[in-house]
Steps between C-alpha positions, in 0.01 A plus 500: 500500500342193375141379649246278356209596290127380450433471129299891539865577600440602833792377766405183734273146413612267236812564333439569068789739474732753700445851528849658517575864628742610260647829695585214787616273301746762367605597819579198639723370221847581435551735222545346111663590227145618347436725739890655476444533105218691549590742734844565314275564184238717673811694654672537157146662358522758773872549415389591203215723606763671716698546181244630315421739752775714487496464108367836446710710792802328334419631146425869549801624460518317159158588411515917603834450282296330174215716536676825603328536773689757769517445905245775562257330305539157621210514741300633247527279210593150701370539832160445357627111372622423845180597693300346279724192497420444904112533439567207204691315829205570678193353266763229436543386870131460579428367147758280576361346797192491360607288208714259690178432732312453200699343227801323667832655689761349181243704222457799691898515463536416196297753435655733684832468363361440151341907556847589620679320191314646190445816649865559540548386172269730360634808704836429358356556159293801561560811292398797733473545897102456557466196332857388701257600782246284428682187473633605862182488628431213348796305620431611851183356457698122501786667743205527748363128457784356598561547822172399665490151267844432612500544870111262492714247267805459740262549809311176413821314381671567801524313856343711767833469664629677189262692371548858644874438370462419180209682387745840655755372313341483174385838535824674636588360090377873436728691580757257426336509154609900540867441555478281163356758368758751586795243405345406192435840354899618634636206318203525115344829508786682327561215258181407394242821595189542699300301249745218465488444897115500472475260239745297683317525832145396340650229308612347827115561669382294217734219530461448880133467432627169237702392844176534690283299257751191585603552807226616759182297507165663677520558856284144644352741720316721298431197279318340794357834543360513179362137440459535142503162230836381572651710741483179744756268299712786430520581902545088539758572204721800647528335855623200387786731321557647840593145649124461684332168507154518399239257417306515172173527686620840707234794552674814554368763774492848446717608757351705761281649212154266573321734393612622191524909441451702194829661392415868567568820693179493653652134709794671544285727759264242608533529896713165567749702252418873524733584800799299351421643142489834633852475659659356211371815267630698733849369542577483113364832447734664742771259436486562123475847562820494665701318271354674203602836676877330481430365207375813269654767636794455741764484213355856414456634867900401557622661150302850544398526864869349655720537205577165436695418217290297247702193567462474843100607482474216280708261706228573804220294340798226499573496844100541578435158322802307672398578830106374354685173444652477774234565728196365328736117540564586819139630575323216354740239691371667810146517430558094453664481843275766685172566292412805335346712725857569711713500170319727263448799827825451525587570102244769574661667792859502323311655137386780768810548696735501184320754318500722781914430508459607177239793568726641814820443344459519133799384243829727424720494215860412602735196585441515817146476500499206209442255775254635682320583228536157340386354826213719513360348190540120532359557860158618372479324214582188665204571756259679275554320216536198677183550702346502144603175357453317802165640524381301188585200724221561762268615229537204335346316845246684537223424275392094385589354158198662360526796552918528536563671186282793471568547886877536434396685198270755665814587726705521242272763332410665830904598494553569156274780607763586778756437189309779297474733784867527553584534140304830550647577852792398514586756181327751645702474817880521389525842538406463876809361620439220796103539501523262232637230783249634743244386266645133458519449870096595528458206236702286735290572746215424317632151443557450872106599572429291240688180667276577767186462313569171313349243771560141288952566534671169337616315863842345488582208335409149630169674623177473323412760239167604459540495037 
C-alpha cells in the first residue's frame, strides 16, 4: 500500500515521497526466491535445534557406560542435567525474544545457534559430569532462543496467505530435527562415541550461523520498526531483492505498530494484549506439559509399568513425532483455509480424546496389539504435538513487530515451565499405570480452554489480519 506523503511524512497534500506498508506490500506480491532462501535457512536452524535436542537422551547410554554410572542411579546423577537443561530453554526463549526485538531477528540467531555451537563443543570435551552439566544448561540457553526468533523471522517474510503455513512448518523442523537425531546417532554413535557426535553436531550449529551471515538479510519489518541510521536503504535494499519496485524517496510505515511499544512483559499484559497473552501462556504450558510427559518418561512408563521391550519403548517416541509431522502440515494447512480458532480446538479436542484412548485402554505387549499400540501413539502425538507447533503460528500473530519476539518468547518460557513440570511428573507417575494418560488429557483440556480465551484468532487467508 502506496499513498502520498507531505514532506513531515504524514499521508495526503503534495507528493515528496511514498510511504509504503511493508507487511502489505508482502502480502500482495507473489513469493521470491529471497523470501524461499530464508525460510529454508530459518527451517534448517530449527532442524538443527531439533537435533540438538535429543543430543543428550541419545548419549546416556554411552555416557552411564564411560562414567560407570548404573540404571538405578541414572535419575540421580543425570536427571539433574536434563531439568536444568529445560530452565536454560526457558531463560533462552524469553531472552530470545527479547534480543530479536532489540537487536535484530538474523543476530538474535546467530546468537542463538552460536550458544548452541560452542557449548556443544565444549561439553564434548568436558572431563567429569557437573561441568558436562553446565555446558547443557548453557546450550539450552541458545536451544531456547531459537524458536521464538525463527517463527517472528518467517512470520514477517511470509505472505499472509502463507504465513500460518510456513511459520508451522518451520517449527514442525523439531521434531523432524529428533528423527535426525535418532538416525544419526544409529548410523555414528558406535563408530565415533558420544563426544565425537557432539563435536560433530556443534560444528554444524556454527557453520549454519556462516550460511546465515550470507544468506538471510534483516527482516524490513523490524528494520522499519526500528528506524535506526540506515535501516531505511537497507529496507529499500532487501525489497528490491524480493522483486518489489520501490522508489528511492520511499518512507516506510510501521505496520499497525503507530505507536511504537517497549519490548517487555509488562506490554505483553497491557489490556489490548492481556486476554490474548493470557491464553497463549496457557496453551503452551499445558501443551508442553503434555508432550514433555511423552517425551521424558513414556519410554520408561512402557519398559517398567507395561513391559515393553526396550526396542519397542524406544520406537514410541518415533511413532509420537511422525504423527507431529503429519498433523502439524496438515493442521497448519487448515488453520490457512479455516483460521485458527476452529483448527487448534480441534488439535485440542483429539490431544484430549487420544490420551484418554490411551488412559482407558492402555498399551499391551504382543503382535497383536503392535498396531493398536502403534496407532495409539502417532494419533496423540500427531494432535498434541501437532497442536504445539502449530500453536507458534498464531503466537506469532498476535503481538506487533515490536514487541513479536519477547511475546513469542514469553510463551515459550511460560511452557518450558510446563516442560519442567512434567520432567518431575511424568517420572513420578510411571508406576501408576494409565493415570499417567489421565493426566495428559487434563493438559489437553487445558489447551482447549485456552483456545477459548485467545480473542485476536489468525482469520483465514485472503482476510485481513490484524499483525
Amino acid at each position: 500500500m502506496s499513498t502520498p506523503t507531505h514532506p513531515s511524512g504524514e499521508a495526503g497534500g503534495t507528493a515528496t515521497g511514498t510511504v509504503i506498508d511493508i507487511a502489505d506490500e508482502i502480502d500482495k506480491a507473489p513469493i521470491s526466491g529471497l523470501q524461499i532462501g530464508v525460510i529454508i535457512v530459518a527451517s534448517l536452524a530449527v532442524v538443527f535445534d531439533g537435533f540438538d535436542s535429543q543430543l543428550f537422551g541419545l548419549s546416556i547410554p554411552a555416557i552411564a557406560a564411560e562414567y560407570g554410572i548404573q540404571p538405578a542411579a541414572l535419575s540421580a546423577q543425570l536427571g539433574w542435567v536434563l531439568s536444568l537443561t529445560f530452565v536454560g530453554m526457558g531463560i533462552g526463549a524469553v531472552s530470545g525474544g527479547y534480543v530479536a526485538d532489540k537487536l535484530g531477528r538474523k543476530l538474535a540467531l546467530n546468537i542463538s545457534l552460536l550458544v548452541i555451537g560452542v557449548t556443544t563443543v565444549a561439553a564434548a570435551l568436558m572431563p567429569n559430569i557437573p561441568l558436562l552439566g553446565v555446558m547443557r544448561v548453557l546450550t539450552g540457553l541458545g536451544i531456547g532462543m531459537v524458536l521464538p526468533v525463527v517463527a517472528s523471522l518467517v512470520a514477517e517474510y511470509t505472505p499472509g496467505r502463507r504465513r500460518s503455513f510456513t511459520v508451522a512448518l518451520s517449527i514442525v523442523c523439531v521434531p523432524l530435527g529428533g528423527l535426525l537425531g535418532g538416525i544419526v546417532a544409529a548410523g555414528l554413535l558406535d563408530a565415533i562415541g558420544w563426544r565425537g557426535m557432539w563435536l560433530l553436531g556443534g560444528g554444524l550449529a556454527i557453520l549454519i550461523t556462516v550460511l546465515i551471515h550470507f544468506v538471510v538479510p534483516e527482516s524490513p519489518q523490524f528494520l522499519a520498526a526500528r528506524h535506526a541510521p540506515g535501516d531505511r536503504e537497507r529496507v529499500i535494499a532487501t525489497l528490491r531483492r524480493m522483486g518489489h519496485n520501490i522508489p528511492d524517496d520511499a518512507q516506510f510505515l510501521n505496520h499497525h505498530d503507530h505507536e511504537k511499544q517497549r519490548a517487555s512483559v509488562g506490554a505483553l499484559l497491557k489490556p489490548e494484549h492481556r486476554r490474548d497473552t493470557l491464553g497463549i501462556w496457557l496453551a503452551f504450558f499445558g501443551s508442553l506439559l503434555g508432550v514433555y510427559m511423552i517425551f521424558g518418561a513414556a519410554p520408561t512408563l512402557l519398559r517398567q509399568g507395561f513391559k515393553f521391550t526396550s526396542a519397542d519403548a524406544s520406537l514410541s517416541i518415533t511413532w509420537y513425532n511422525i504423527g507431529a509431522i503429519a498433523l502439524t502440515i496438515i493442521g497448519s494447512w487448515a488453520m490457512g483455509k479455516w483460521g485458527s480458532k476452529p483448527v487448534l480446538m480441534t488439535l485440542a479436542v483429539g490431544a484430549a480424546v487420544s490420551a484418554a484412548w490411551l488412559w482407558l485402554m492402555p498399551p499391551v505387549v504382543g503382535a497383536g496389539a503392535t498396531g493398536t499400540f502403534v496407532a495409539q501413539f502417532v494419533i496423540h502425538g500427531g494432535f498434541f504435538a501437532g497442536l504445539q507447533s502449530v500453536l507458534y503460528s498464531l503466537c506469532a500473530q498476535l503481538y506487533p513487530v515490536s514487541i513479536k519476539g519477547i511475546g513469542v518468547g514469553m510463551a515459550g518460557t511460560v511452557g518450558r515451565i510446563g516442560a519442567i513440570v512434567a520432567s518431575v511428573l511424568g517420572l513420578a507417575l510411571v508406576t501408576s499405570g494409565g493415570t499417567f494418560f489421565l493426566v495428559i488429557a487434563l493438559a489437553a483440556v487445558a489447551c482447549f480452554v485456552a483456545m477459548l480465551i485467545v480473542k485476536n484468532h489468525t482469520p483465514p487467508a485472503g482476510r485481513e489480519t490484524k499483525y
